[in-house]
mmCIF file of the N, C-alpha and C atoms, coordinates in Angstrom:
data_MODEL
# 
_entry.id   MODEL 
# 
loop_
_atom_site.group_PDB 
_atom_site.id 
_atom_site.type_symbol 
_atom_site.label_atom_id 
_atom_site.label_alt_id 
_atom_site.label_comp_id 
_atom_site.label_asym_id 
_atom_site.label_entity_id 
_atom_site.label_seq_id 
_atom_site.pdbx_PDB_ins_code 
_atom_site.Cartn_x 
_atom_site.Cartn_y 
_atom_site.Cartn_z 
_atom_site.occupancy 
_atom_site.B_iso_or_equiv 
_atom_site.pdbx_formal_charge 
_atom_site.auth_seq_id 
_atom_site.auth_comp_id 
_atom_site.auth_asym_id 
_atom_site.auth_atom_id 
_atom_site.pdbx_PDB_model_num 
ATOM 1   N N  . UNK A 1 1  ? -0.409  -5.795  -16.503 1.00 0.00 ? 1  UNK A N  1 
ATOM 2   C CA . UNK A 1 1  ? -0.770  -5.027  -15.337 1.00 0.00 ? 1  UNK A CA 1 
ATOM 3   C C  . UNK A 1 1  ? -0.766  -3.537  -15.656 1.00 0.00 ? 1  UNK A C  1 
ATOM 4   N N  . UNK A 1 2  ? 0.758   -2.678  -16.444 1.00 0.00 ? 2  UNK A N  1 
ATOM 5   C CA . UNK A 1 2  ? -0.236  -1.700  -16.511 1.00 0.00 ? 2  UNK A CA 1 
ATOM 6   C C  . UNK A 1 2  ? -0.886  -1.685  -17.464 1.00 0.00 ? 2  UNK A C  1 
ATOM 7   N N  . UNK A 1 3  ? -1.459  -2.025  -18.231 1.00 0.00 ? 3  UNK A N  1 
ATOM 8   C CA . UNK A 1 3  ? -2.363  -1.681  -19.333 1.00 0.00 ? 3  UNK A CA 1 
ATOM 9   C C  . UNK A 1 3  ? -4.214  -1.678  -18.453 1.00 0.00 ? 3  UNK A C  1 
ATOM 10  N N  . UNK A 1 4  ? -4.008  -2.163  -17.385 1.00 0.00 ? 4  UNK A N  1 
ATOM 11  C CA . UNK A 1 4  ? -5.130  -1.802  -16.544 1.00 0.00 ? 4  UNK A CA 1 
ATOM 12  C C  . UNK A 1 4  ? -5.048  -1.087  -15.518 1.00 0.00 ? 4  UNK A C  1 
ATOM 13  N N  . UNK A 1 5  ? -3.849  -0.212  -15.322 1.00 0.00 ? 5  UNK A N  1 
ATOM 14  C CA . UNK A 1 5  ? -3.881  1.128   -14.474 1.00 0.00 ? 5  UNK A CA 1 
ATOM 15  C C  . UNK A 1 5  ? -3.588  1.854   -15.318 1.00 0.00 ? 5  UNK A C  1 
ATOM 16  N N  . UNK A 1 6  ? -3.840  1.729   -16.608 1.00 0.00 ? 6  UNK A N  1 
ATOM 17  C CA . UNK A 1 6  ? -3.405  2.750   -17.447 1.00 0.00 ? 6  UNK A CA 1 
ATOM 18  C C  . UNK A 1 6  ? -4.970  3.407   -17.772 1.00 0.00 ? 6  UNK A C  1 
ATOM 19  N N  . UNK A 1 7  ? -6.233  2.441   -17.314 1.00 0.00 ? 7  UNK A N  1 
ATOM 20  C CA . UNK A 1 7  ? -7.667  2.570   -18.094 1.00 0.00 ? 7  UNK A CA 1 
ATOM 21  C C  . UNK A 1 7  ? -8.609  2.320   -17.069 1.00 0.00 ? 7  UNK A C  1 
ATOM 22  N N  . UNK A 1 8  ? -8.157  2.921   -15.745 1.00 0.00 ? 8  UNK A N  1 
ATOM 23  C CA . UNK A 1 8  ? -8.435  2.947   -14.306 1.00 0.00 ? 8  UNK A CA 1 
ATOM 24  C C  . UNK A 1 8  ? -10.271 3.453   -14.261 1.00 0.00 ? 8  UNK A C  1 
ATOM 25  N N  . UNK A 1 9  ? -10.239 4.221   -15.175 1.00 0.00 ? 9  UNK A N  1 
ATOM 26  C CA . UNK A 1 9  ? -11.205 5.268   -15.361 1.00 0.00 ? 9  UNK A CA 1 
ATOM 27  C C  . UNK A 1 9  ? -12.755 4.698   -16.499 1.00 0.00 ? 9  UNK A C  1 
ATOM 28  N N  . UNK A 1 10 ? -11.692 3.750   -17.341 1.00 0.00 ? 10 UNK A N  1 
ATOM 29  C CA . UNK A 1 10 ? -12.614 2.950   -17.940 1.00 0.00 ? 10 UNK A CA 1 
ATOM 30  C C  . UNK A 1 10 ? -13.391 1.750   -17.299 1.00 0.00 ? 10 UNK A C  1 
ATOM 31  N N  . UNK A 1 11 ? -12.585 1.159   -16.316 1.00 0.00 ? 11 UNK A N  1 
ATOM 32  C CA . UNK A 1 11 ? -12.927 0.100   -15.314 1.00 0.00 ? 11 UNK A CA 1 
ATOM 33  C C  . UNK A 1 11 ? -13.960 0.764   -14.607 1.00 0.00 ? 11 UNK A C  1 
ATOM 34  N N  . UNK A 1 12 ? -13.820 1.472   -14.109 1.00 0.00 ? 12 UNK A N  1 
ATOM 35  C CA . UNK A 1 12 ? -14.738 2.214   -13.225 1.00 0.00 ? 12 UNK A CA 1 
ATOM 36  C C  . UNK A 1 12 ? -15.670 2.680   -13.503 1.00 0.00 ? 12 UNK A C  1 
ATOM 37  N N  . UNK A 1 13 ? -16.114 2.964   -14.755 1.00 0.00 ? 13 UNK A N  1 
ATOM 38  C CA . UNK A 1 13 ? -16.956 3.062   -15.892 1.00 0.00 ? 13 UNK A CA 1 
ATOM 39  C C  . UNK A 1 13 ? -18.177 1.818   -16.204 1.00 0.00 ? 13 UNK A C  1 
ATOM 40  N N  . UNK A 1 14 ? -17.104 0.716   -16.237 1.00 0.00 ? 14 UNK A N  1 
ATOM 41  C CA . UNK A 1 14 ? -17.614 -0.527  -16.527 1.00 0.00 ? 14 UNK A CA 1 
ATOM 42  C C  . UNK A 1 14 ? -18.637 -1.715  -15.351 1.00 0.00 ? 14 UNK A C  1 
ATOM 43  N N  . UNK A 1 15 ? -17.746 -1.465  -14.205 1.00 0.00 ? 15 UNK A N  1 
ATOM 44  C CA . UNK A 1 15 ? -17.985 -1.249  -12.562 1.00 0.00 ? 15 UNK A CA 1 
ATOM 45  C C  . UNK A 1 15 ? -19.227 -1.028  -12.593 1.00 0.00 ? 15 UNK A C  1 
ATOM 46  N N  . UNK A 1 16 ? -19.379 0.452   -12.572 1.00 0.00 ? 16 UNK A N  1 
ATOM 47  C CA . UNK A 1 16 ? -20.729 1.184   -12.260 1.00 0.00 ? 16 UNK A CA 1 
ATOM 48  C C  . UNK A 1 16 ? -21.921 0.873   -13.151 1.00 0.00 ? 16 UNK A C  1 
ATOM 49  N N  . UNK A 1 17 ? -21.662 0.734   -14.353 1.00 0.00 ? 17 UNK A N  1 
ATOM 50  C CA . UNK A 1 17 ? -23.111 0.527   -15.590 1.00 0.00 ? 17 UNK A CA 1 
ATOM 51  C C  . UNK A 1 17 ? -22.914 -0.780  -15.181 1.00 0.00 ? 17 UNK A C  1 
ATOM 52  N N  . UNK A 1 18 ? -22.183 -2.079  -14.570 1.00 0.00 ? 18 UNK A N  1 
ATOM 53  C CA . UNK A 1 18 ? -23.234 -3.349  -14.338 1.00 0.00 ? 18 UNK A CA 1 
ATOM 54  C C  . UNK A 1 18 ? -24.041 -3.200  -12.743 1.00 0.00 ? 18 UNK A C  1 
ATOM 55  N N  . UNK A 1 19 ? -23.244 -2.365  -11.944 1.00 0.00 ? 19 UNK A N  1 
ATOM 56  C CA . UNK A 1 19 ? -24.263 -1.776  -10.985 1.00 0.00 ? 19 UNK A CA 1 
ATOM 57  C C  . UNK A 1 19 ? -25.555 -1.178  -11.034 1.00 0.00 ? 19 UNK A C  1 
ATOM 58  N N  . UNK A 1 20 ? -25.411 -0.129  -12.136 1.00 0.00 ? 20 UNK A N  1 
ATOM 59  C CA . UNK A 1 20 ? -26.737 0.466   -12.593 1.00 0.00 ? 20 UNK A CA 1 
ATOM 60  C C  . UNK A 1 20 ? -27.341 -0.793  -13.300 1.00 0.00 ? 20 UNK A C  1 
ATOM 61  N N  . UNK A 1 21 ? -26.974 -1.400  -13.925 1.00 0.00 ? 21 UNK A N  1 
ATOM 62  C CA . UNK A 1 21 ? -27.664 -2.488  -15.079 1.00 0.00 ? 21 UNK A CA 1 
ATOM 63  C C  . UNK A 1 21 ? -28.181 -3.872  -13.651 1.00 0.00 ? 21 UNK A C  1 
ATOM 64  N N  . UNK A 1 22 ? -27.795 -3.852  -12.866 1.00 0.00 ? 22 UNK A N  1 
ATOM 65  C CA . UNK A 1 22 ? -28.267 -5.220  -11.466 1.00 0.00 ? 22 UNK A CA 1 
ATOM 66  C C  . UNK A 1 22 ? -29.486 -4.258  -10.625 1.00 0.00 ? 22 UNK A C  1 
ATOM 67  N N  . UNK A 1 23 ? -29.398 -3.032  -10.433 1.00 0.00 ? 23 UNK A N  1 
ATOM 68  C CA . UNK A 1 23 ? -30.640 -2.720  -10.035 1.00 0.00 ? 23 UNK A CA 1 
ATOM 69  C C  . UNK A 1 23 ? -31.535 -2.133  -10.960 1.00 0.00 ? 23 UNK A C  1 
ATOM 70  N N  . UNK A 1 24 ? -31.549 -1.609  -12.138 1.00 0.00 ? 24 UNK A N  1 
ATOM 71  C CA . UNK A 1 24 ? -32.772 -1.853  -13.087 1.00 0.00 ? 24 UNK A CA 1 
ATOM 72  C C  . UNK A 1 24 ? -33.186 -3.093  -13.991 1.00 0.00 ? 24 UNK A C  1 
ATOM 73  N N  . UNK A 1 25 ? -32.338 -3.504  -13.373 1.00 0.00 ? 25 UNK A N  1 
ATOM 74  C CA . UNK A 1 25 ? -32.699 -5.279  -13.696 1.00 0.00 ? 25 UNK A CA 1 
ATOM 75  C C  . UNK A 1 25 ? -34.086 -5.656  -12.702 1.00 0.00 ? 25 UNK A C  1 
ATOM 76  N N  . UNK A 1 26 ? -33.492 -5.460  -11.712 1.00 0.00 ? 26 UNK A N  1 
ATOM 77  C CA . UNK A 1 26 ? -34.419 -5.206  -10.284 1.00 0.00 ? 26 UNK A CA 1 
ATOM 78  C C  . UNK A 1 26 ? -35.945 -5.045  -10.423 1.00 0.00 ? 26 UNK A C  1 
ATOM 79  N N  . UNK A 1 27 ? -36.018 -4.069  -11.654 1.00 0.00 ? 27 UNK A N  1 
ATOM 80  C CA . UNK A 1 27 ? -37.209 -2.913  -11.806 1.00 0.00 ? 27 UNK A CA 1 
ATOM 81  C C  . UNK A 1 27 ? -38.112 -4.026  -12.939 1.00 0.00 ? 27 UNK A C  1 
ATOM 82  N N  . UNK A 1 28 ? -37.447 -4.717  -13.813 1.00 0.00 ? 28 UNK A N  1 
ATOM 83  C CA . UNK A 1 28 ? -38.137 -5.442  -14.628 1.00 0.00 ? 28 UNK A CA 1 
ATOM 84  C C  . UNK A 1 28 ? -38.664 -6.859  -14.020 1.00 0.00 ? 28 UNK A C  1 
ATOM 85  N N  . UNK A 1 29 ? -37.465 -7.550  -13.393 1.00 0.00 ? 29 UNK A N  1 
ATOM 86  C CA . UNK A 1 29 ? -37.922 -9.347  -13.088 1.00 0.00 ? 29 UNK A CA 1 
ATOM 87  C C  . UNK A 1 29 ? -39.700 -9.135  -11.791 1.00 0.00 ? 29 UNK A C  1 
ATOM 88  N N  . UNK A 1 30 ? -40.172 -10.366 -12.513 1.00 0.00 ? 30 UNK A N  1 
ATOM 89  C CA . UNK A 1 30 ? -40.942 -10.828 -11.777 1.00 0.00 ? 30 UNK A CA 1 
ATOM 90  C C  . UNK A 1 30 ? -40.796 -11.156 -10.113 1.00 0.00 ? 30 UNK A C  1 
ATOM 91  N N  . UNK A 1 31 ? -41.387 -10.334 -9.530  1.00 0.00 ? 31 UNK A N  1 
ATOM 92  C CA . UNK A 1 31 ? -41.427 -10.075 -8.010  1.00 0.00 ? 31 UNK A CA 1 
ATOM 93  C C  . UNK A 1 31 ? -42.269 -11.974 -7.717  1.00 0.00 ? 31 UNK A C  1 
ATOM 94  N N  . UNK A 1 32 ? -41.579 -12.677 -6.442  1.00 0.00 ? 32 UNK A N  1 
ATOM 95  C CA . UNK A 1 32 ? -42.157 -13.896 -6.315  1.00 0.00 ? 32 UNK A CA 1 
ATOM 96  C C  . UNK A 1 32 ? -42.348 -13.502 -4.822  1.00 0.00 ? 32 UNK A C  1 
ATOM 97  N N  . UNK A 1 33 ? -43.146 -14.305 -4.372  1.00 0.00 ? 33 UNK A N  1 
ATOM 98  C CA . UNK A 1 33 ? -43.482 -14.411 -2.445  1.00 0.00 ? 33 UNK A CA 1 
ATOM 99  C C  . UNK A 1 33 ? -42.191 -14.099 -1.929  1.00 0.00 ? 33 UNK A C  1 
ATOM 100 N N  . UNK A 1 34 ? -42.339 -12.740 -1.378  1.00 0.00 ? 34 UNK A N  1 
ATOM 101 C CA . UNK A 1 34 ? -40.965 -12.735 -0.458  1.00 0.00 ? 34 UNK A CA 1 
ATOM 102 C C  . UNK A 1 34 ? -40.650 -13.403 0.811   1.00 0.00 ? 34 UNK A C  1 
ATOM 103 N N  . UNK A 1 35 ? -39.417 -13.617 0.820   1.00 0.00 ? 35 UNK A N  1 
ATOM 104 C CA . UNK A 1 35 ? -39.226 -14.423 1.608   1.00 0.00 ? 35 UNK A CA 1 
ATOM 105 C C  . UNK A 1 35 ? -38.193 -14.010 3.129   1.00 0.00 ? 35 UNK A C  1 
ATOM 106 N N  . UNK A 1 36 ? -37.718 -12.859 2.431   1.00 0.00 ? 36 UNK A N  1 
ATOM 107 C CA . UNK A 1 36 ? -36.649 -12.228 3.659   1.00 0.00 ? 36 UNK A CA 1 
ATOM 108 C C  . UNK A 1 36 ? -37.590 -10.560 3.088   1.00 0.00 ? 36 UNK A C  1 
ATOM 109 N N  . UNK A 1 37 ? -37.420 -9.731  4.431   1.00 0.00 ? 37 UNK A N  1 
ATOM 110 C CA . UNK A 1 37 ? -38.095 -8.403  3.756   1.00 0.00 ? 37 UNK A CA 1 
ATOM 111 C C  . UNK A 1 37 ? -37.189 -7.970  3.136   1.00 0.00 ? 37 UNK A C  1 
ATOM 112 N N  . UNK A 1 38 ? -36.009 -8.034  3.165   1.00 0.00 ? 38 UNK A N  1 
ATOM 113 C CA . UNK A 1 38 ? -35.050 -7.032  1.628   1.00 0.00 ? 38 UNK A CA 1 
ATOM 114 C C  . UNK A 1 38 ? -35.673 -7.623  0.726   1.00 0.00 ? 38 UNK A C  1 
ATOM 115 N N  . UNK A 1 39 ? -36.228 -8.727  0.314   1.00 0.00 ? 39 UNK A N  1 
ATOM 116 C CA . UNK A 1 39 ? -37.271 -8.803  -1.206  1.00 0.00 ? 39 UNK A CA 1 
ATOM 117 C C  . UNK A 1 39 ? -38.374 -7.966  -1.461  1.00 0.00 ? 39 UNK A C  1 
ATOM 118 N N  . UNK A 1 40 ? -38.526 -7.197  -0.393  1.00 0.00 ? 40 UNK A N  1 
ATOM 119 C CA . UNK A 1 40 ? -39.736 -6.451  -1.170  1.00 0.00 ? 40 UNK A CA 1 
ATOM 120 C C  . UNK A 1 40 ? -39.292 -5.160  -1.571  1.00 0.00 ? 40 UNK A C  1 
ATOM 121 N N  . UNK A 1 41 ? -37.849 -5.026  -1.216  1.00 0.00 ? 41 UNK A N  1 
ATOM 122 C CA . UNK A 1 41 ? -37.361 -3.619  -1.682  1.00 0.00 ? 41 UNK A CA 1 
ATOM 123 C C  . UNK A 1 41 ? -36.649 -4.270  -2.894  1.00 0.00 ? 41 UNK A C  1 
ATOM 124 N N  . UNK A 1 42 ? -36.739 -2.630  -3.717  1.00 0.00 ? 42 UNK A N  1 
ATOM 125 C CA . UNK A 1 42 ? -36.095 -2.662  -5.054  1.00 0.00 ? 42 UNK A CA 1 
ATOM 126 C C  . UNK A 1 42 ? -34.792 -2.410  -5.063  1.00 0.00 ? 42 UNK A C  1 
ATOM 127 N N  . UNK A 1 43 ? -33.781 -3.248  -5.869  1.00 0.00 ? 43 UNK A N  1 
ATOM 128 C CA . UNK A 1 43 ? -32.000 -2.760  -5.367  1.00 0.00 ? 43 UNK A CA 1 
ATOM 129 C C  . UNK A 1 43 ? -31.705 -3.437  -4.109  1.00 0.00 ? 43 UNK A C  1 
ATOM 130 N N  . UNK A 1 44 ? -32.633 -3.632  -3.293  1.00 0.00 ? 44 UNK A N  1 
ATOM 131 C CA . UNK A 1 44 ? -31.738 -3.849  -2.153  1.00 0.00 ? 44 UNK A CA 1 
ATOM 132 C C  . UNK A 1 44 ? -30.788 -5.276  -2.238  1.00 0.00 ? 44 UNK A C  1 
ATOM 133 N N  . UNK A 1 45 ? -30.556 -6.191  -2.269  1.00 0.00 ? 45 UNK A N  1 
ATOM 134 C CA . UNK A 1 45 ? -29.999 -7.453  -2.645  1.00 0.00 ? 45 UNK A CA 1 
ATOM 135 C C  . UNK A 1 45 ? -28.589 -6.701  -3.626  1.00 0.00 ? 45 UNK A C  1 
ATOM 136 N N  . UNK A 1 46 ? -28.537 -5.572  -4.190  1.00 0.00 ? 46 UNK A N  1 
ATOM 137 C CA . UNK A 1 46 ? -27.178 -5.341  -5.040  1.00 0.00 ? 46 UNK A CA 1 
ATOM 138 C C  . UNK A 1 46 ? -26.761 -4.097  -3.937  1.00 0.00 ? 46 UNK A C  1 
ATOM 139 N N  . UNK A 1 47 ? -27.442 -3.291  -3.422  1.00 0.00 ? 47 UNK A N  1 
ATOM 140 C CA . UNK A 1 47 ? -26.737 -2.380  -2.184  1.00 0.00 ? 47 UNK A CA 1 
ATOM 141 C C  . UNK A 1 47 ? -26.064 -3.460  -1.254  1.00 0.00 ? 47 UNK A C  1 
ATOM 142 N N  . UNK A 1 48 ? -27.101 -4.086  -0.317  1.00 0.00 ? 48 UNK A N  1 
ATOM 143 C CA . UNK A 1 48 ? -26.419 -5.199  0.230   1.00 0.00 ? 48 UNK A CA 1 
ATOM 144 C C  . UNK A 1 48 ? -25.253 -6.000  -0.391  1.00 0.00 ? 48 UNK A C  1 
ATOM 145 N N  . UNK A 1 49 ? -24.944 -6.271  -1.118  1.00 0.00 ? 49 UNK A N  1 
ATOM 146 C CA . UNK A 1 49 ? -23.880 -6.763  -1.858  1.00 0.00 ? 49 UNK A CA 1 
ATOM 147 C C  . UNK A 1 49 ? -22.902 -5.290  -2.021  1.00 0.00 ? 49 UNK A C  1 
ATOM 148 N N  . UNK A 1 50 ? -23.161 -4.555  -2.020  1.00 0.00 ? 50 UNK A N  1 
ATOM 149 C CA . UNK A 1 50 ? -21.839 -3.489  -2.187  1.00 0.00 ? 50 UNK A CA 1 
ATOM 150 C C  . UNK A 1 50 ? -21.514 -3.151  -0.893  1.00 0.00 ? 50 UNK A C  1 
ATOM 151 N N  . UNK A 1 51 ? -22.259 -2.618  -0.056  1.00 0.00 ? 51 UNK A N  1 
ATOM 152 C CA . UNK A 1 51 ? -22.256 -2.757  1.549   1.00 0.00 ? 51 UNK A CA 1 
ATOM 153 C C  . UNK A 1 51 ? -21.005 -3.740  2.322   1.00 0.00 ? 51 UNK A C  1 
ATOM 154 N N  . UNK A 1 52 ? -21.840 -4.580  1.604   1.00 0.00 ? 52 UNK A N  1 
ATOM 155 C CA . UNK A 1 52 ? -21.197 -5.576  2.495   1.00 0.00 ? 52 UNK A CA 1 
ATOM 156 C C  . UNK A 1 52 ? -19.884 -5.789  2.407   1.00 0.00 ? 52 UNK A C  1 
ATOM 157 N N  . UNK A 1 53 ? -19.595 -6.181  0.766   1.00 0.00 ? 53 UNK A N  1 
ATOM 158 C CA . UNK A 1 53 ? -17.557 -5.976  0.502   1.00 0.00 ? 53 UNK A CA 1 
ATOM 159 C C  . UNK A 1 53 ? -17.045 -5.151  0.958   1.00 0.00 ? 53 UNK A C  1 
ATOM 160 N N  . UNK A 1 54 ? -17.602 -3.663  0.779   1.00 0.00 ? 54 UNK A N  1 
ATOM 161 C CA . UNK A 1 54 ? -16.935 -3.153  1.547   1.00 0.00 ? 54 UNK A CA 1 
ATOM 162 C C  . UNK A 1 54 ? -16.906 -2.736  3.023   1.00 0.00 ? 54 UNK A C  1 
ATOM 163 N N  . UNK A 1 55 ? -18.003 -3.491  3.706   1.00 0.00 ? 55 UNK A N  1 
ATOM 164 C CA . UNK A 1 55 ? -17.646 -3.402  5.345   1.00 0.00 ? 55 UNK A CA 1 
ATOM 165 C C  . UNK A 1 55 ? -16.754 -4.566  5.379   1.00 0.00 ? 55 UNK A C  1 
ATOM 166 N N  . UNK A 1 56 ? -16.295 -5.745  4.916   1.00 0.00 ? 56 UNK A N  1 
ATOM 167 C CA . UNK A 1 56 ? -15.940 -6.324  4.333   1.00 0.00 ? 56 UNK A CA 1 
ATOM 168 C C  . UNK A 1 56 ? -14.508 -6.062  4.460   1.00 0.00 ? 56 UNK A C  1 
ATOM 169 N N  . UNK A 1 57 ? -14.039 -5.048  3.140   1.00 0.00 ? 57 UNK A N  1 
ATOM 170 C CA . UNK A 1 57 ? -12.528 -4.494  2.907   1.00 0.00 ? 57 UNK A CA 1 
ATOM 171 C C  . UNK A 1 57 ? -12.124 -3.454  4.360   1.00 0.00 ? 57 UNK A C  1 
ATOM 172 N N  . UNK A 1 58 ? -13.266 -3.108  5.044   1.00 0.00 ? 58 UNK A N  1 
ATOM 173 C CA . UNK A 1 58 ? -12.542 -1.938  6.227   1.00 0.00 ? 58 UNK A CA 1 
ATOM 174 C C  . UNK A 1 58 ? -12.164 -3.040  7.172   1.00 0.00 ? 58 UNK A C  1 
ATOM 175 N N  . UNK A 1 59 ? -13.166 -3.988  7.588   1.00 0.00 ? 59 UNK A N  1 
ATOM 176 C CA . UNK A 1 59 ? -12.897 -4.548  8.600   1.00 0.00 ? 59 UNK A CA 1 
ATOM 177 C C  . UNK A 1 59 ? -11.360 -4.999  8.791   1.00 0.00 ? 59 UNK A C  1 
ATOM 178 N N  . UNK A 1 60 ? -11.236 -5.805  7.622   1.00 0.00 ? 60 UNK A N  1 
ATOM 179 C CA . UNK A 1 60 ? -10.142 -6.879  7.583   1.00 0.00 ? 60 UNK A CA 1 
ATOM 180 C C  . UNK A 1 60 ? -8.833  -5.648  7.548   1.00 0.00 ? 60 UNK A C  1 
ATOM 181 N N  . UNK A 1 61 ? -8.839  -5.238  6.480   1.00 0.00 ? 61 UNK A N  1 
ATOM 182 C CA . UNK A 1 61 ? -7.564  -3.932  6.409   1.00 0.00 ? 61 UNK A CA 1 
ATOM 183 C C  . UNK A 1 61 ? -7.279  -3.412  7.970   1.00 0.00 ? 61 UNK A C  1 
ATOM 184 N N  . UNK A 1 62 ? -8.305  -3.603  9.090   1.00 0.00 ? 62 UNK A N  1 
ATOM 185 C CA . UNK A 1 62 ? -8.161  -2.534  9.807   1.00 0.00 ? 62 UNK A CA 1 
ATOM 186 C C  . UNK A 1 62 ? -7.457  -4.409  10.916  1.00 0.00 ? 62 UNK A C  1 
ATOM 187 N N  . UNK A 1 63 ? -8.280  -5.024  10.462  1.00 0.00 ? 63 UNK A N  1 
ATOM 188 C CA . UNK A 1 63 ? -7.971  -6.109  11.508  1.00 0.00 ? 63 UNK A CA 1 
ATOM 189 C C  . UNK A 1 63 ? -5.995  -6.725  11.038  1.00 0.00 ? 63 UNK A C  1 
ATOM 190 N N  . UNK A 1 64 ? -5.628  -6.435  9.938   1.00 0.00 ? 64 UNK A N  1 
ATOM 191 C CA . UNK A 1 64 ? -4.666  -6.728  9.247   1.00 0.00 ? 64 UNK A CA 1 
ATOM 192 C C  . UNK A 1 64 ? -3.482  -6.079  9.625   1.00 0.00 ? 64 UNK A C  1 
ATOM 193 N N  . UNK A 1 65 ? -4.073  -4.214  10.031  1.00 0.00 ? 65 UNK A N  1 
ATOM 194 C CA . UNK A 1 65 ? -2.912  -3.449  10.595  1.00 0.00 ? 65 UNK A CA 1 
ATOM 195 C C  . UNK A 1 65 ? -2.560  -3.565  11.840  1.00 0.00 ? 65 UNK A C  1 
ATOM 196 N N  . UNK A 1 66 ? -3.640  -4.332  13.165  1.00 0.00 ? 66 UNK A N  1 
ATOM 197 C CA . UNK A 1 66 ? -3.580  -4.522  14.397  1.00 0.00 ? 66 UNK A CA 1 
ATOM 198 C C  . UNK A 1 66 ? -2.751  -5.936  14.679  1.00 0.00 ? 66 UNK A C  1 
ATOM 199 N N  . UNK A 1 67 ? -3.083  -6.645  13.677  1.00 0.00 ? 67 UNK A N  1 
ATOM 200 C CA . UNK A 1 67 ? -2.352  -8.215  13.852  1.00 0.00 ? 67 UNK A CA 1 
ATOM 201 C C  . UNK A 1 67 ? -1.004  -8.505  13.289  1.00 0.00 ? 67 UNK A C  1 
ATOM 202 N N  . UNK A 1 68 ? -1.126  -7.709  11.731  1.00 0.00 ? 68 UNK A N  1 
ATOM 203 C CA . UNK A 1 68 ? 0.652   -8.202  10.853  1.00 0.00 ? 68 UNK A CA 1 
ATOM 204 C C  . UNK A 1 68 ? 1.069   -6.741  10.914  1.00 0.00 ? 68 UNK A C  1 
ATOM 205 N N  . UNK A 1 69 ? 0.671   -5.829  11.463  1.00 0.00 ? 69 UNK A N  1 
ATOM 206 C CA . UNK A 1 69 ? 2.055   -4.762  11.458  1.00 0.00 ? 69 UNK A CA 1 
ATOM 207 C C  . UNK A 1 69 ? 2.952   -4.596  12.156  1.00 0.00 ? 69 UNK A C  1 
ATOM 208 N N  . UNK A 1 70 ? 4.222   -4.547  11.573  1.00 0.00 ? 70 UNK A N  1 
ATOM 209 C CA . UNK A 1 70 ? 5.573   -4.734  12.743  1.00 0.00 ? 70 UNK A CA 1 
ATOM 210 C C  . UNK A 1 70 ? 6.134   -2.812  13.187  1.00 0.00 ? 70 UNK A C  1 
ATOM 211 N N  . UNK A 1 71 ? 6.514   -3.266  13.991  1.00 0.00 ? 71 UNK A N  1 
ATOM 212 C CA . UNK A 1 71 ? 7.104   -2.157  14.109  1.00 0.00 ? 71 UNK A CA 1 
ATOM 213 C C  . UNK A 1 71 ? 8.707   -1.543  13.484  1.00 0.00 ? 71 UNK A C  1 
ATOM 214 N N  . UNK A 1 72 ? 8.838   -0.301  12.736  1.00 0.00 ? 72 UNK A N  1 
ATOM 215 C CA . UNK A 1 72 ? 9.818   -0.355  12.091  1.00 0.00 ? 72 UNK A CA 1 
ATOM 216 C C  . UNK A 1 72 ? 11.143  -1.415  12.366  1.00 0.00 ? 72 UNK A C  1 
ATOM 217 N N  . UNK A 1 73 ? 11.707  -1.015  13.224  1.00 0.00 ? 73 UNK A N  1 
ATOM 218 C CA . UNK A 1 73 ? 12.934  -1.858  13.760  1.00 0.00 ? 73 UNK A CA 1 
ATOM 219 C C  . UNK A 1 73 ? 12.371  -3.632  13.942  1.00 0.00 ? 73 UNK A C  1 
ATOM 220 N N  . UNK A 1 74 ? 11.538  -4.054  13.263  1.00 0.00 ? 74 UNK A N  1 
ATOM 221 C CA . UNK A 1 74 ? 11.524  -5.391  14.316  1.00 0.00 ? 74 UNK A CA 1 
ATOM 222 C C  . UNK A 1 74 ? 12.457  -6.278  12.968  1.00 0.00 ? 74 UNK A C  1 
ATOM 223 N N  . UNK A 1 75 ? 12.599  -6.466  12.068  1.00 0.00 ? 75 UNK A N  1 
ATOM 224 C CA . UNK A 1 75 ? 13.652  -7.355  11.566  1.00 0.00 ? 75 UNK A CA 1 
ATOM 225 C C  . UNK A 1 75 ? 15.312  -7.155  11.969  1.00 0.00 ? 75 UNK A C  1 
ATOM 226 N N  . UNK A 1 76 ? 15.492  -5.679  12.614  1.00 0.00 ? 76 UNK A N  1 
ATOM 227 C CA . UNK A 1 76 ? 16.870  -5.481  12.797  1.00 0.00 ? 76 UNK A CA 1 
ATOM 228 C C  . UNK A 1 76 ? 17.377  -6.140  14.421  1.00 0.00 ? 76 UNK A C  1 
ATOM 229 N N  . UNK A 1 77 ? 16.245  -6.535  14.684  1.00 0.00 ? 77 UNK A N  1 
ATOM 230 C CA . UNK A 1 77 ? 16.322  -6.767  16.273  1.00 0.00 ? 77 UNK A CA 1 
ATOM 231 C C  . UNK A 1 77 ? 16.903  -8.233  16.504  1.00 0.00 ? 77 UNK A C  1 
# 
């Protein structure tokens, strides 16, 4: 564990160039009959996919602090 918060910066590195590398991927494959209109845009199918986890990570985090957060004192009670 730390040997991967130690290279936080390299991850994030790594992260991003398969992001860049899924939408100029985008730019090369053979376009087929679209079928939803995000197929006729370029990238869109890997935005949508980043979008989404993270509406994704707000929602729940936010739904997580309204449902399991206690209030300081509640185990002493």
């Amino acid at each position: 564990m730390g040997y991967l918060r130690e290279r936080v910066a390299v991850l994030k590195g790594i992260f991003f160039v398969f992001l860049v590398f899924a939408v100029a991927f985008d730019f090369v494959i053979e376009r087929h009959d679209p079928h939803f209109w995000g197929d006729q845009i370029i990238g869109f199918w890997s935005l949508f996919g980043l979008l989404g986890c993270l509406a994704l990570i707000v929602i729940f985090k936010g739904l997580s602090h309204v449902l399991l957060e206690r209030e300081e004192d509640y185990y002493d009670r």
